[in-house]
NUTI-957183 format. One line per field, with one value per residue (C-alpha): x, y, z; residue in three letters. Coordinates in steps of 0.001 Angstrom, whole numbers, plus 500000, padded with zeros to 6 digits. Layout:
BEGIN
xx	c(X, ...)
yy	c(Y, ...)
zz	c(Z, ...)
code	c(ALA, ...)
! end
This chain:
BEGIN
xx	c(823451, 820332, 817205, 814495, 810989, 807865, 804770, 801967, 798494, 795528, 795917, 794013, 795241, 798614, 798458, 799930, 802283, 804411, 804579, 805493, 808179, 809597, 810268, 812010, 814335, 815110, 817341, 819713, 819436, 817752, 817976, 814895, 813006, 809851, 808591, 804779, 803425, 799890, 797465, 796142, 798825, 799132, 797563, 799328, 803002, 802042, 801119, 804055, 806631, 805843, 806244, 809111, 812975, 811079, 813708, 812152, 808856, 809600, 805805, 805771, 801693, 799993, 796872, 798863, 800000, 796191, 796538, 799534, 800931, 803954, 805079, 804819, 806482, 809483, 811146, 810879, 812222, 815348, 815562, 816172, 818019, 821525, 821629, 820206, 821978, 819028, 815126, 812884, 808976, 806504, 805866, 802851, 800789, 802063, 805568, 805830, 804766, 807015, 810596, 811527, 810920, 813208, 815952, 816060, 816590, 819317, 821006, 820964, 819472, 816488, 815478, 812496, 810125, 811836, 811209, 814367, 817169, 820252, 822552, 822804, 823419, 822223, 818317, 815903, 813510, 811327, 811985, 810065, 807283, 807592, 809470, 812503, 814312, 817254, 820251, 820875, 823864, 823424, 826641, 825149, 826192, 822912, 819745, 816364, 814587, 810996, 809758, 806805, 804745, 803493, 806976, 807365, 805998, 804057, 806172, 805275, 803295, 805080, 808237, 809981, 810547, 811166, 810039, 808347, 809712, 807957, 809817, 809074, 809520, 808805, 805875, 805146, 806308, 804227, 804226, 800635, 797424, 795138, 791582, 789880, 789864, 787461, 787492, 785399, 784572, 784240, 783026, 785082, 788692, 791686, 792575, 796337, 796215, 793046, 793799, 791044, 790586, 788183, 788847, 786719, 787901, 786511, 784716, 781573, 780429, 779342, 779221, 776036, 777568, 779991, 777464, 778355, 781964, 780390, 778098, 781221, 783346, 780514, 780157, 783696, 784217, 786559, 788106, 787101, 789695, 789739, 791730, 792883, 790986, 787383, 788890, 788888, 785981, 783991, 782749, 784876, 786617, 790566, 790676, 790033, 792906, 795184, 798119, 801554, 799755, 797505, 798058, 799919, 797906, 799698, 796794, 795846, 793302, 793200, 790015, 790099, 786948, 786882, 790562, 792435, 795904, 797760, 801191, 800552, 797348, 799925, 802776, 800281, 799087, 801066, 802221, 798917, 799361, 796427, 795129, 792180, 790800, 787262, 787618, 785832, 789040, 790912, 794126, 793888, 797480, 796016, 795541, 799580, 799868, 796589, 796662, 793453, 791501, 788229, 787056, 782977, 781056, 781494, 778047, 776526, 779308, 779487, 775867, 776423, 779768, 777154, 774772, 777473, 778987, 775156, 775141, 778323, 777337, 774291, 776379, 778349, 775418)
yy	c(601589, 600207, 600088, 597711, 598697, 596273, 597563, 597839, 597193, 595751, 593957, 596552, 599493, 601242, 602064, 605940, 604702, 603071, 606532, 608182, 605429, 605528, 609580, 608681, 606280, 608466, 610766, 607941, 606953, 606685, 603702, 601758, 598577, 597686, 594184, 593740, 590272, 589615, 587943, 589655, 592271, 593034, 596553, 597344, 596650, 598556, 601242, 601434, 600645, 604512, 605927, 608614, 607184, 603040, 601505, 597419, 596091, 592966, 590761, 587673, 586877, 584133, 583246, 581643, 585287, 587467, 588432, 590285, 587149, 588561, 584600, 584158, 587697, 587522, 584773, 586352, 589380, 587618, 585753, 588695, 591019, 590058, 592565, 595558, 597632, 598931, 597436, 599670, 599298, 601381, 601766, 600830, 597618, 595792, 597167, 596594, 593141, 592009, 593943, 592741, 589475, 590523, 592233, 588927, 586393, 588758, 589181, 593107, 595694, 597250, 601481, 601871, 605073, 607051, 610863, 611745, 610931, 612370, 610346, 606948, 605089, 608197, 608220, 610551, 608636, 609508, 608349, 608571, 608900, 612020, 613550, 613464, 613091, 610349, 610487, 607093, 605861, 602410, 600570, 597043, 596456, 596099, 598462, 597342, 599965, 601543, 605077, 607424, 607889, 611215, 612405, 612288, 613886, 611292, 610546, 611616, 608833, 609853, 610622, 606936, 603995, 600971, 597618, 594935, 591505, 588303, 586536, 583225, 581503, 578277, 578614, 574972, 575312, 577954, 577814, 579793, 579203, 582289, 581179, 584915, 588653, 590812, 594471, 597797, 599537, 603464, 605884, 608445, 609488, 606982, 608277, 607824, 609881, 612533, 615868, 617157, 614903, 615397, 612870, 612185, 611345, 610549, 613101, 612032, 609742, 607461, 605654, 606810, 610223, 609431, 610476, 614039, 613721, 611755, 614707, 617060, 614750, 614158, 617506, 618708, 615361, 614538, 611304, 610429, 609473, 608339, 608488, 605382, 606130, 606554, 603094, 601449, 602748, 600703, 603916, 603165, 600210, 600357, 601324, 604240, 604963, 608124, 608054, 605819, 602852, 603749, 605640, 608663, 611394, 614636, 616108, 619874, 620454, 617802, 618530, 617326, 617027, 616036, 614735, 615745, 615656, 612685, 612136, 609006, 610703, 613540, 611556, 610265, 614041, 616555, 617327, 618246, 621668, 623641, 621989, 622562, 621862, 621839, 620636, 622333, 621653, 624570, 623194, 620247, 619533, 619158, 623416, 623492, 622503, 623498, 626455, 627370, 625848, 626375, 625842, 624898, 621935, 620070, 619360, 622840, 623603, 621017, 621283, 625139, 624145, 621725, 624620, 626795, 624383, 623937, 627283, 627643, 624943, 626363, 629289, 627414, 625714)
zz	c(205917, 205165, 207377, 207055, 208542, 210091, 208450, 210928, 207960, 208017, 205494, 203276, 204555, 206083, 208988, 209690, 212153, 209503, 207514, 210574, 211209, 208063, 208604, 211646, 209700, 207130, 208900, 209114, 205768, 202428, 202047, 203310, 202803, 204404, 205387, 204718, 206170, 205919, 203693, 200396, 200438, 196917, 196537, 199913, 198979, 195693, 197574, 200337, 197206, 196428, 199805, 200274, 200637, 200175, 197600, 198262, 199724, 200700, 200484, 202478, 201895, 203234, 204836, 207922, 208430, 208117, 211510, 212981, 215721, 217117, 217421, 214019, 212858, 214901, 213234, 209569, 210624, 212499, 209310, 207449, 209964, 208908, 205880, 208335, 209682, 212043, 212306, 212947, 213754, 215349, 218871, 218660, 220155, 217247, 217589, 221434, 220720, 218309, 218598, 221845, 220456, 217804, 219862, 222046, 219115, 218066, 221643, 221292, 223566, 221837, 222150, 222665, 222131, 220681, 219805, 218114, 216271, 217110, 214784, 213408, 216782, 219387, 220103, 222467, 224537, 227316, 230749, 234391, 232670, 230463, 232924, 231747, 228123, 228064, 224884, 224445, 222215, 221173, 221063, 219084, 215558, 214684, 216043, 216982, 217662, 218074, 217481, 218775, 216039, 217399, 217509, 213887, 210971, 208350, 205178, 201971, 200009, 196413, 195638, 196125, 193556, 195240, 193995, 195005, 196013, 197086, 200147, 201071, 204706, 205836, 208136, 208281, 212482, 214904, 218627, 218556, 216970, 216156, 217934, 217999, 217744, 219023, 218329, 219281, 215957, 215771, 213247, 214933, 214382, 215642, 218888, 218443, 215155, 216119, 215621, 218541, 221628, 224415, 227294, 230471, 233577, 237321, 237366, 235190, 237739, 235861, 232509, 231606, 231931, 229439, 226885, 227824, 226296, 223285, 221772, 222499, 220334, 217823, 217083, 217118, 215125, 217890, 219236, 222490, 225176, 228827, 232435, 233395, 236611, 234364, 232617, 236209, 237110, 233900, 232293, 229222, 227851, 228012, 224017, 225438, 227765, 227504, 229328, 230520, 230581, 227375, 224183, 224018, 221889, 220422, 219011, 217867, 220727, 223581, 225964, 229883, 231257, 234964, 234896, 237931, 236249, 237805, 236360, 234639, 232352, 231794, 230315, 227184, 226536, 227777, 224351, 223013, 221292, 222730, 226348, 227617, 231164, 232683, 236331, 239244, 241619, 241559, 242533, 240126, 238632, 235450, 235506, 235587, 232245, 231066, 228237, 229130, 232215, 233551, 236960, 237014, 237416, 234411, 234705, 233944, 231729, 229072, 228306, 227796, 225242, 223695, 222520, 222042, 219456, 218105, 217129, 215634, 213537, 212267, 211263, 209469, 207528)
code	c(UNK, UNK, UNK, UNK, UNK, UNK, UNK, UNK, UNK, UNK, UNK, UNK, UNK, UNK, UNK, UNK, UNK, UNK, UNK, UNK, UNK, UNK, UNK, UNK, UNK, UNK, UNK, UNK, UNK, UNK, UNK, UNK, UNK, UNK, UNK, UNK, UNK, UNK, UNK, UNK, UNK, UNK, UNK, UNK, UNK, UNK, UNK, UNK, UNK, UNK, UNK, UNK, UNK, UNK, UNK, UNK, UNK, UNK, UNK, UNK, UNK, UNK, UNK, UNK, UNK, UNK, UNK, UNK, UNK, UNK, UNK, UNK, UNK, UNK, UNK, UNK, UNK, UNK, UNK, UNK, UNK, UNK, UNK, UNK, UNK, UNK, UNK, UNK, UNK, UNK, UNK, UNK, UNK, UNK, UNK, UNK, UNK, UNK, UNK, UNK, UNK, UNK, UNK, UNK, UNK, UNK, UNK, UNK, UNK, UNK, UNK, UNK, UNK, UNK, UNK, UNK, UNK, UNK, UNK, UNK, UNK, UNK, UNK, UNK, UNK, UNK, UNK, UNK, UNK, UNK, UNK, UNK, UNK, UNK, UNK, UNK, UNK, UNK, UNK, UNK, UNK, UNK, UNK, UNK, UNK, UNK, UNK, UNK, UNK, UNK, UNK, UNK, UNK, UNK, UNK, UNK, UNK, UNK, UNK, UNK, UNK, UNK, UNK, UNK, UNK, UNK, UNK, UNK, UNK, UNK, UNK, UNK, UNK, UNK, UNK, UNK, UNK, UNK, UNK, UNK, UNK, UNK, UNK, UNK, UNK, UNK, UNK, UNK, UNK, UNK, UNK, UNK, UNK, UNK, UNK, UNK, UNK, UNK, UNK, UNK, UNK, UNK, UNK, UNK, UNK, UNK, UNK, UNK, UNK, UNK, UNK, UNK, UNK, UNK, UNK, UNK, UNK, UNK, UNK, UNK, UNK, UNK, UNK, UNK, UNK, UNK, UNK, UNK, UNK, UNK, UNK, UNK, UNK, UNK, UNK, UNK, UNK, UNK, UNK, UNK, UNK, UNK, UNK, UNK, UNK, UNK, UNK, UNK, UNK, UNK, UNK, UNK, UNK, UNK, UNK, UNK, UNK, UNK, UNK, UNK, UNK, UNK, UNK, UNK, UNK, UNK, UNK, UNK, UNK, UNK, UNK, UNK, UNK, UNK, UNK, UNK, UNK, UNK, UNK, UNK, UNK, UNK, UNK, UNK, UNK, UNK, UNK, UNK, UNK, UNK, UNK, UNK, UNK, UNK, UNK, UNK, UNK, UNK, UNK, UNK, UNK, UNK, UNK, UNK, UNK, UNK, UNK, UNK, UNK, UNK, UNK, UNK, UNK, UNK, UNK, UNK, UNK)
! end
């Protein structure tokens, strides 16, 4: 069988999704390719040619491709699908864009999410929003499918020996044109990949209270997260957004502040290892799954876990 892989870049870099992708696909086989499209990929497809289990990087680089347009993606990928016996890509933004794309063109139900594999053509997902765990067998000839990154370990960057091959496809047709991109720029840790995560909801008030959770995060060099309810509210842009309808975090230490717990929030962080909860509702749901919860104002209490941290710090120094 062999398995080819969408790389998720940015044109200079790999993105950890990919590595955590291709550790999915290699417990059905070791025999993987990954497709790089983009513009000035060279160092790139160098670089993923060494990855774990990679035997071909298959480069298609050109300018018309610099920014990741699912409508001009999908087409090199169905182009290439007929030697695969499963396509894998991340499921990611990028990867929920494009595969279903993919999995149309090629008439074939895709799997989406998943968290395991079972065997070559039986898959884990999440349903009902966390809730529940689905075994899916996937009767298609061919498998489009997308995996959790956070459900996988990341792939060892040695140890493989694939080459690199230049691809060509002719581009000269597009049904989009790329006008603009616009992008909020951190110095702080990916959310999606952060090992500690201290997320804000309702509670703050306000956006100008927001600041609270940001010299938390600073100083435990944290990524900062949100509830979709805090989103709503305009105290954070959507980037920030934990939960169903936002990124789903698996970090070390995930911190609630003022986040009552509602189902949807839980199914993008529930599998934090150590949870932590600062609400001052007592019967908040978000204490249920909590490993260790505190009931206060978070008011008084994160200024009081912002010295506490100072001090720690100094000791440190």
């Amino acid at each position: 069988m062999s398995i080819l892989i969408i790389a998720e870049h940015s044109n200079s870099e790999v993105k950890s999704s990919t590595l955590n992708t291709i550790s999915a696909a290699s417990k059905i086989s070791n025999d993987i390719e990954i497709l790089v499209i983009g513009h000035g990929i060279e160092s790139i497809s160098k670089e993923i040619s060494n990855y774990q289990n990679v035997v071909k990087v298959l480069s298609l680089d050109n300018q018309k491709y610099e920014h990741a347009i699912a409508e001009n993606i999908e087409p090199v990928v169905v182009s290439l699908a007929e030697k695969y016996s499963h396509i894998f890509a991340p499921a990611t933004t990028f990867g929920k864009n494009v595969m279903p794309r993919v999995a149309v063109k090629l008439d074939v139900a895709q799997v989406s999410d998943i968290i395991s594999v079972e065997s070559e053509d039986t898959f884990t997902r999440p349903i009902y929003a966390g809730n529940a765990l689905a075994t899916i067998k996937s009767n298609d000839l061919k498998k489009v499918i997308t995996v959790r990154p956070t459900s996988f370990d990341v792939a060892a960057k040695e140890g493989g020996s694939g080459v690199v091959e230049s691809v060509d496809f002719d581009s000269s047709e597009s049904p989009v044109e790329f006008i603009d991109r616009e992008e909020s720029k951190s110095d702080r840790p990916e959310l999606s990949t952060a090992r500690i995560v201290v997320s804000g909801g309702r509670g703050l008030q306000s956006a100008e209270n927001f600041k609270l959770i940001s010299d938390i995060a600073d100083k435990l060099n944290a990524a900062i997260g949100a509830s979709r309810a805090a989103v709503d509210a305009g105290y954070v842009s959507n980037d920030y957004q934990v939960g169903q309808t936002g990124k789903v975090v698996v970090p070390d230490l995930y911190i609630a502040v003022g986040i009552s717990g509602a189902i949807q929030h839980l199914a993008g962080m529930k599998e934090s290892k150590v949870i932590v909860a600062i609400n001052k509702d007592e019967e908040a749901p978000i204490f249920n799954i909590a490993d260790y919860g505190l009931s206060a104002d978070l008011f008084e209490a994160l200024p009081q876990l912002s010295s506490e941290l100072d001090k720690l710090n100094s000791i440190e120094k």
